[in-house]
C-alpha positions as CSV (number, residue, x, y, z in Angstrom):
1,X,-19.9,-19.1,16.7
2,X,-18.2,-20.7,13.3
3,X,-19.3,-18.9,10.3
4,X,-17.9,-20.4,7.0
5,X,-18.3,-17.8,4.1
6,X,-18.1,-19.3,0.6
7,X,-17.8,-16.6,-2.0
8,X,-18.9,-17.9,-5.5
9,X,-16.5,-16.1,-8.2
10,X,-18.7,-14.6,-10.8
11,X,-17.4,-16.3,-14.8
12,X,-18.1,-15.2,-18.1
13,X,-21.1,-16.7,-18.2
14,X,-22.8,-15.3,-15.4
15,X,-22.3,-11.8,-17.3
16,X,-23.1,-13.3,-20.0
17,X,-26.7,-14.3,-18.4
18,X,-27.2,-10.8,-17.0
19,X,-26.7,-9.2,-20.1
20,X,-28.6,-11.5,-22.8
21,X,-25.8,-12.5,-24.7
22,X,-23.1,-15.6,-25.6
23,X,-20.5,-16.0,-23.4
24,X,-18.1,-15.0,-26.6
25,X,-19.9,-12.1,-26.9
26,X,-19.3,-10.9,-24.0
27,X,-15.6,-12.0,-24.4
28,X,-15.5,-9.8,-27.5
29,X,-16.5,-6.4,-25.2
30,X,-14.1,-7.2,-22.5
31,X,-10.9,-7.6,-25.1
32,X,-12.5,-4.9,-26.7
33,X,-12.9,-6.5,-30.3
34,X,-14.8,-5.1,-33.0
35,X,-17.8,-6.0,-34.5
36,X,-19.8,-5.2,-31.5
37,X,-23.6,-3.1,-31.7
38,X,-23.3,-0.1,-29.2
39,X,-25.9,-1.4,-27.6
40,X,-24.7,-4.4,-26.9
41,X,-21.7,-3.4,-25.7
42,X,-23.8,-1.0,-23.1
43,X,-26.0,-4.2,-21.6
44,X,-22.2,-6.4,-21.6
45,X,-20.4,-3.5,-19.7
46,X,-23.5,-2.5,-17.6
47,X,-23.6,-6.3,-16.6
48,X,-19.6,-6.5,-15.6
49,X,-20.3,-3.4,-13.0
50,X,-23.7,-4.8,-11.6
51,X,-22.2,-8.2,-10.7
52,X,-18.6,-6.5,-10.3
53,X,-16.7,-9.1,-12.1
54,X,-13.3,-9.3,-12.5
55,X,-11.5,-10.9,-15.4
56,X,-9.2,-13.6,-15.4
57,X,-6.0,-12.3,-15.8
58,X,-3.7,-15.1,-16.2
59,X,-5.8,-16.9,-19.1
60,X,-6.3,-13.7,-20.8
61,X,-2.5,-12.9,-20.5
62,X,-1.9,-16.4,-22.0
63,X,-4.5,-15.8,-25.2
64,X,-3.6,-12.0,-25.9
65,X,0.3,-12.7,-25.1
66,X,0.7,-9.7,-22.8
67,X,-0.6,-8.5,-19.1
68,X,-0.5,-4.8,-19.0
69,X,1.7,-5.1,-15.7
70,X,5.1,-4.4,-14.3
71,X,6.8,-5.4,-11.6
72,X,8.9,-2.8,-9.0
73,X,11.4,-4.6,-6.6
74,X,12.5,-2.3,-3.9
75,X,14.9,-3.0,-1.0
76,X,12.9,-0.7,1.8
77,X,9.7,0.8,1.3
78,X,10.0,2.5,4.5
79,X,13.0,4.6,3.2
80,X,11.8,8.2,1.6
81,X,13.8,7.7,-1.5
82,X,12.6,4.1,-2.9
83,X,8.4,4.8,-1.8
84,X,9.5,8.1,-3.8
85,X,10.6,6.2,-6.6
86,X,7.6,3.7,-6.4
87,X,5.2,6.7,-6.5
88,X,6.6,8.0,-9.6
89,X,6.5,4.5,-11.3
90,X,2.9,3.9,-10.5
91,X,1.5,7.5,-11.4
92,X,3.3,6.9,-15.0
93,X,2.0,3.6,-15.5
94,X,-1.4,4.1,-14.1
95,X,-1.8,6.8,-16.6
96,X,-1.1,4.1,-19.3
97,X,-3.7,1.4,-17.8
98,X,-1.2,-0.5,-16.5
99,X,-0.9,-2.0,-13.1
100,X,2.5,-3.1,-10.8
101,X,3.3,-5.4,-8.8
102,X,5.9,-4.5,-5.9
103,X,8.2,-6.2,-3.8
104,X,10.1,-5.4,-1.1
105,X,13.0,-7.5,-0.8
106,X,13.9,-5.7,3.3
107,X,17.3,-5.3,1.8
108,X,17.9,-9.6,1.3
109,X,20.0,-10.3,-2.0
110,X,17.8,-13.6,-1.7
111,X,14.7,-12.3,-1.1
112,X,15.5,-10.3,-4.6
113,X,16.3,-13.0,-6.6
114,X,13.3,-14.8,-5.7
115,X,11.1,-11.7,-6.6
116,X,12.7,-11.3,-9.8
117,X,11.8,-15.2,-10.3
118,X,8.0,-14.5,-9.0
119,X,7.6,-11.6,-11.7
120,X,8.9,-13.8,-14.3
121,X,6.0,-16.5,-13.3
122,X,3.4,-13.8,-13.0
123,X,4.2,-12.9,-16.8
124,X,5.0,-9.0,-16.2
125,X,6.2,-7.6,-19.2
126,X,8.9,-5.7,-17.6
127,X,10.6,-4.8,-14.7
128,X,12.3,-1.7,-12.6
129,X,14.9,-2.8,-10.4
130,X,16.6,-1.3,-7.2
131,X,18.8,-3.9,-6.7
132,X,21.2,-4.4,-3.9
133,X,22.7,-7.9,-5.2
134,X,26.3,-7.8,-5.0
135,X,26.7,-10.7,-7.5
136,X,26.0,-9.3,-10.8
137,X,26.1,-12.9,-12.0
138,X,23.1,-13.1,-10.6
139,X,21.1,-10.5,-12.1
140,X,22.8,-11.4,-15.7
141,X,21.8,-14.6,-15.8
142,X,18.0,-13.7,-14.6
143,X,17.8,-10.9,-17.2
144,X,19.2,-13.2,-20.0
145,X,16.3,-15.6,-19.0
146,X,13.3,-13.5,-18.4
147,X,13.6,-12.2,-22.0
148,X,11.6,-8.5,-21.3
149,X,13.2,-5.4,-20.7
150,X,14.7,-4.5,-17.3
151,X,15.2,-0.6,-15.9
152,X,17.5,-0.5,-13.2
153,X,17.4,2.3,-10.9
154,X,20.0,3.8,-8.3
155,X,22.6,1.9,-8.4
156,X,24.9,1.0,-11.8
157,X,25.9,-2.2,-11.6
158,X,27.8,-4.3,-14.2
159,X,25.8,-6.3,-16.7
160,X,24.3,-5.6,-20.1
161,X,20.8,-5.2,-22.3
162,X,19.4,-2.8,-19.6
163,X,18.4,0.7,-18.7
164,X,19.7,2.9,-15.9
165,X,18.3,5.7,-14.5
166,X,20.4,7.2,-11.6
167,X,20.8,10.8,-9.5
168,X,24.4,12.4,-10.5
169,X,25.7,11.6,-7.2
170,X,29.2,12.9,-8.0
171,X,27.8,15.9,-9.0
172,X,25.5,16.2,-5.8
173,X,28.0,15.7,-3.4
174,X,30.4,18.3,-5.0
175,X,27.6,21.3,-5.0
176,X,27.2,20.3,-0.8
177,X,31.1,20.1,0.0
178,X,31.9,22.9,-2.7
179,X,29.6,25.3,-1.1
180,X,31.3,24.5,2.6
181,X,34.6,25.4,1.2
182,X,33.6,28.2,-0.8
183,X,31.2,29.8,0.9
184,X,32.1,29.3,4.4
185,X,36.4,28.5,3.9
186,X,35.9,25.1,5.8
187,X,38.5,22.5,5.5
188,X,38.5,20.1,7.4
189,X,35.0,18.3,6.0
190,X,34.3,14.9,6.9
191,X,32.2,12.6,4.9
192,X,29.6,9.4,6.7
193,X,29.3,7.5,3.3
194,X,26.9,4.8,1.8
195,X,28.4,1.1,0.7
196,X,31.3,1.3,-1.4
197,X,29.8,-1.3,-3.3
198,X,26.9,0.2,-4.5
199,X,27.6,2.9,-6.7
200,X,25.5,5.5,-5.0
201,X,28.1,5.3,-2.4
202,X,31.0,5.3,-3.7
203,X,29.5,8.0,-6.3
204,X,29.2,10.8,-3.2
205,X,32.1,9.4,-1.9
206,X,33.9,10.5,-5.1
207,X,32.0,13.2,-5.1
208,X,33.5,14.7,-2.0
209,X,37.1,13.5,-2.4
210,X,36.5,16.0,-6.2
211,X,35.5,19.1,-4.2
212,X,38.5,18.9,-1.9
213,X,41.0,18.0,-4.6
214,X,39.7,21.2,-6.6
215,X,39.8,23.5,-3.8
216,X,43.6,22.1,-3.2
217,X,42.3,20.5,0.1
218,X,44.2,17.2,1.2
219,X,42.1,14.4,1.6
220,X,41.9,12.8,5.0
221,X,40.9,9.3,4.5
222,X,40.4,9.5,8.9
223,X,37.2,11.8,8.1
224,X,35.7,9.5,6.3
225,X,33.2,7.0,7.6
226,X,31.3,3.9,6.2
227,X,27.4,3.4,7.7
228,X,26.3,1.9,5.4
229,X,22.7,4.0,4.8
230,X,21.8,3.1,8.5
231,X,21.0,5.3,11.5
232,X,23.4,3.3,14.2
233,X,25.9,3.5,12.1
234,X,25.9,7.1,11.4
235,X,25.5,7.4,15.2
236,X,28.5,5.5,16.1
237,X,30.6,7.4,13.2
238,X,29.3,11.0,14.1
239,X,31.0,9.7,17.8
240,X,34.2,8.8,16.2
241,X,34.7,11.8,14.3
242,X,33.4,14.0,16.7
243,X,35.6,12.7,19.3
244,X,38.9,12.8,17.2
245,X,41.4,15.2,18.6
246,X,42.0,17.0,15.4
247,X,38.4,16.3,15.0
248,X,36.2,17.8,11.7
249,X,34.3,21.0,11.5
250,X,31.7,20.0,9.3
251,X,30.0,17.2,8.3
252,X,28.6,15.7,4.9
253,X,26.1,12.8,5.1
254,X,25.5,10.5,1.9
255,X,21.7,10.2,2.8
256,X,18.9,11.3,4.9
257,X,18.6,8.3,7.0
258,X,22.8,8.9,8.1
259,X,21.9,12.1,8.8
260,X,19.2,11.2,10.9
261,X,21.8,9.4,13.6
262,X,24.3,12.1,12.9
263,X,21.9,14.5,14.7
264,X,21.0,12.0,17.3
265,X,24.8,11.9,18.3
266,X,25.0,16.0,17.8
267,X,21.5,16.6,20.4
268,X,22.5,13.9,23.4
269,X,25.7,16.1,23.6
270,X,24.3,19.5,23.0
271,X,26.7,20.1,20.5
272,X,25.8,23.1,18.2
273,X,25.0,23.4,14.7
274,X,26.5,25.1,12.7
275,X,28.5,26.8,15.8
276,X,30.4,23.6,16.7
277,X,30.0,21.5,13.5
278,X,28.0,22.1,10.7
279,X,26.3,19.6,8.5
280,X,24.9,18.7,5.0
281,X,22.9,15.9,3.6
282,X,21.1,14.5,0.4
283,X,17.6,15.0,0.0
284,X,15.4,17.0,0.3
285,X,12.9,15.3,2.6
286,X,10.0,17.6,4.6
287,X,11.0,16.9,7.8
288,X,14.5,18.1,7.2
289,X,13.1,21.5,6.6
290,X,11.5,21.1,10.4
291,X,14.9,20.0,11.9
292,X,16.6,23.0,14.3
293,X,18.6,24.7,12.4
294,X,17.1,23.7,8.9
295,X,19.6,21.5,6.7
296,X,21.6,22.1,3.8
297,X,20.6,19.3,0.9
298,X,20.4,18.2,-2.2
299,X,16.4,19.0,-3.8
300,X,14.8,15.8,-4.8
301,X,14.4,13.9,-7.5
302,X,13.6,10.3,-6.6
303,X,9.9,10.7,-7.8
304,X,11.4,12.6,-11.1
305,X,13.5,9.1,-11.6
306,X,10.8,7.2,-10.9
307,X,8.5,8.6,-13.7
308,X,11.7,8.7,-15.8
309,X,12.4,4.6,-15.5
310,X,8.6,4.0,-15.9
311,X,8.5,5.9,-19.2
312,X,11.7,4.2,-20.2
313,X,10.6,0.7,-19.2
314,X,7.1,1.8,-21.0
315,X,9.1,2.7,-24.0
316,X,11.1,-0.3,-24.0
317,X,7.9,-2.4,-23.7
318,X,6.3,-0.7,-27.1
319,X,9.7,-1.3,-29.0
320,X,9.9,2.6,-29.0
321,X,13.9,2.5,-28.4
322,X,16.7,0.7,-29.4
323,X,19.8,1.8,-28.0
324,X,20.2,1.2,-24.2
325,X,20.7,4.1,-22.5
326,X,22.1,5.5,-19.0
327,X,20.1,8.5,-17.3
328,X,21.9,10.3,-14.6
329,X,19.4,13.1,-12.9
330,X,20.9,16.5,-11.1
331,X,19.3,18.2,-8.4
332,X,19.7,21.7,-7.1
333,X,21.2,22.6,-4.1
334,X,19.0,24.0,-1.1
335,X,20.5,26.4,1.2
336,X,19.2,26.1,4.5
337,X,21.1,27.2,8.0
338,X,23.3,23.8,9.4
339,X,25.8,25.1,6.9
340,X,26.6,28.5,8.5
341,X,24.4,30.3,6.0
342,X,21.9,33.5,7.5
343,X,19.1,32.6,5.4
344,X,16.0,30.5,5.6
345,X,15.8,29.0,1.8
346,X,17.5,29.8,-1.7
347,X,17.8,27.6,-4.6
348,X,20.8,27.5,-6.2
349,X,20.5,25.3,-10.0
């Protein structure tokens, strides 16, 4: 059996009706305007919930000039990090009666650029970005031409007239290989890196190559492997270095998600951490706690950055700043036992 449903969308002037008043009357409540009896205002608001209307958003955009919505673009919401972030931007802005709009772009430079585009017709009045575009051409020309404030988030890319907010990866990935040299008199430390052209990856790459050259440790450029933030790639590098003949003694993943095939490779050969190799990672995620032996990592702050973009975007937004700025957020490191250490948790700041 066919059913056809027709649902009629309740107008101004049905709430209007309901509540005894003009149809600009009850304009006047919902903008919240002035010059409105309390009681009035009671049968109007009454009304709206009874017949649950919803306003028109894009005509009222167009008449008040503004939305009260923001647009996230993300390049995987199923990685910890960037539905973190996302958290952290709606709590902020729901706390500001402001609604966002997401997109996730599944890690497509084209996909991205069409989402930016899709913001700019919906009106939002600003945008955090998580972009993965490697033509920063690109992303200059659409920030020049949408006209409202961008934050960009994880990875620094080169263009103007925007906000950054980004986790001290240098600094992170010096506390992780620091503490395997000085704490447990490793050497030979390999490092499965991100991209090296986004700058979270070549950040921890940097990073690591700092913690060897302080501890007067020569760099081997054949412990260090590119996978590019995925879990088959971390897999096949774990292989390779794990196979070399003067092969590493610990590990240093740029992520959570390389570790994730780094331990995959380490448990089909029953290879023993931190006996045989021992390993380190970035963030803090709860089921890295749960893996046998506990890791070593970074604590988190993606939900921290997210909160801090959405108050700078919100800033931006209220003409509140002037001077565009560059945050870079440090994070603690956790001590847990894939590094070598005899202890179940300390925070070190």
């Amino acid at each position: 059996m066919d059913i056809n449903l027709k649902v009629e969308r309740i107008t101004l002037r049905d709430v209007a009706k309901r509540a005894g008043v003009s149809v600009p009357t009850v304009s006047r409540v919902i903008n919240k305007e002035k010059y409105v009896s309390v009681d009035v205002k009671k049968r109007v608001l009454a009304a709206v919930k009874d017949l649950d209307y919803e306003p028109e958003w894009t005509a009222r955009s167009l008449r008040l000039g503004k939305t009260n919505i923001v647009s996230v673009i993300i390049p995987n919401i199923a990685n910890y990090f960037f539905s973190s972030v996302v958290l952290g931007i709606e709590r902020f802005f729901r706390s500001k009666g402001r609604e966002i709009i997401l997109f996730n772009t599944s890690n497509d430079e084209e996909v991205e650029e069409k989402a930016i585009r899709i913001a700019t017709a919906k009106r939002v009045e600003g945008i955090v970005l998580a972009t993965i575009s490697k033509n920063n051409n690109v992303i200059r020309n659409n920030i020049k031409s949408f006209g409202a404030p961008f934050v960009i988030v994880d990875n620094k890319i080169d263009v103007d007239n925007v906000d950054f907010v980004l986790h001290d990866d240098i600094n992170g990935a010096f506390k992780l290989v620091d503490h395997l040299i000085k704490v447990h008199n490793y050497k030979k430390i390999a490092c499965i890196s991100g991209p090296l052209d986004e700058s979270s990856g070549i950040d921890k790459l940097i990073g690591y190559k700092k913690a060897l050259k302080e501890n007067n440790i020569p760099i081997n450029e054949e412990y260090i492997r590119i996978a590019n933030w995925k879990k088959a790639e971390a897999y096949k590098a774990t292989k390779e270095l794990l196979n070399m003949e003067d092969k590493p003694k610990a590990i240093f993943t740029a992520n959570t998600n390389m570790v994730i095939g780094c331990l995959r490779y380490v448990n089909d050969y029953n290879i023993k951490i931190p006996d045989d190799i021992a390993v380190v990672t970035f963030d803090d995620y709860d089921y890295v706690s749960a893996f046998n032996p506990p890791l070593t990592t970074l604590e988190r702050v993606d939900t921290k950055m997210g909160e801090i973009a959405a108050e700078l975007l919100y800033k931006r937004i209220s003409g509140k700043v002037s001077k565009y700025r560059e945050i870079r957020v440090d994070s603690g490191i956790v001590i847990r036992k894939s590094c070598g250490c005899n202890i179940d948790l300390k925070l070190e700041n």
